[in-house]
C-alpha positions as CSV (number, residue, x, y, z in Angstrom):
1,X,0.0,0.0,0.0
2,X,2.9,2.5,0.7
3,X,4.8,1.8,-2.4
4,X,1.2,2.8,-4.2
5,X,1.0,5.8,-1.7
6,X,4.5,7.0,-2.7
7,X,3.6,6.6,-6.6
8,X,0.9,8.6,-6.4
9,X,2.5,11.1,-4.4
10,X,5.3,11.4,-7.1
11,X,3.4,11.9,-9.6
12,X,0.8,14.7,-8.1
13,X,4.3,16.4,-7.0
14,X,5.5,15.7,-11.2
15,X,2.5,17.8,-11.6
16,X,0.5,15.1,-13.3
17,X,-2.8,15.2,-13.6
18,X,-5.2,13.3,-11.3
19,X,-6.6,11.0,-13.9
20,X,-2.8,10.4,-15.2
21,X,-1.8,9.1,-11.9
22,X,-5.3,6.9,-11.5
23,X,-4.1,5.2,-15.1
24,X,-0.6,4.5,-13.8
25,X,-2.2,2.7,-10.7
26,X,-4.3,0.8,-13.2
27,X,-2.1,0.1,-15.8
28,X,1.1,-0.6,-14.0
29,X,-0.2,-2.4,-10.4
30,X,-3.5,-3.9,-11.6
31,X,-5.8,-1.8,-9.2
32,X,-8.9,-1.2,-10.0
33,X,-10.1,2.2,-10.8
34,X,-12.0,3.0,-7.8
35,X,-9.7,1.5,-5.5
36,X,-6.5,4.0,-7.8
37,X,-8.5,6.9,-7.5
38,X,-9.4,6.9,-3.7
39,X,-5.8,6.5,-3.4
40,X,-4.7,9.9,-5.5
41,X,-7.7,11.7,-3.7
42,X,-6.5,10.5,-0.5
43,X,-2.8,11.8,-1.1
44,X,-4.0,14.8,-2.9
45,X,-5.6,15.8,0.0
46,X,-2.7,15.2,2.2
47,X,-0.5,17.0,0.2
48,X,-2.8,20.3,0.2
């Protein structure tokens, strides 16, 4: 879960877009989409 954490950090911070990020999840570590995007809301939100 942290490693997935971390990605989605990184990318937000790359300046990616929310969507890109859920893809990457998806594509790259097989989670599905509404499991990748609660995952870049949730760090989005920590990183406001």
């Amino acid at each position: 879960m942290q490693e997935w954490l971390d990605l989605a950090a990184a990318g937000l911070q790359e300046g990616k877009a929310h969507m890109e990020v859920v893809s990457v999840l998806k594509d790259e570590h097989g989670i599905g989409h509404g499991h990748a995007n609660a995952i870049v809301a949730y760090v989005k939100q920590k990183l406001a």
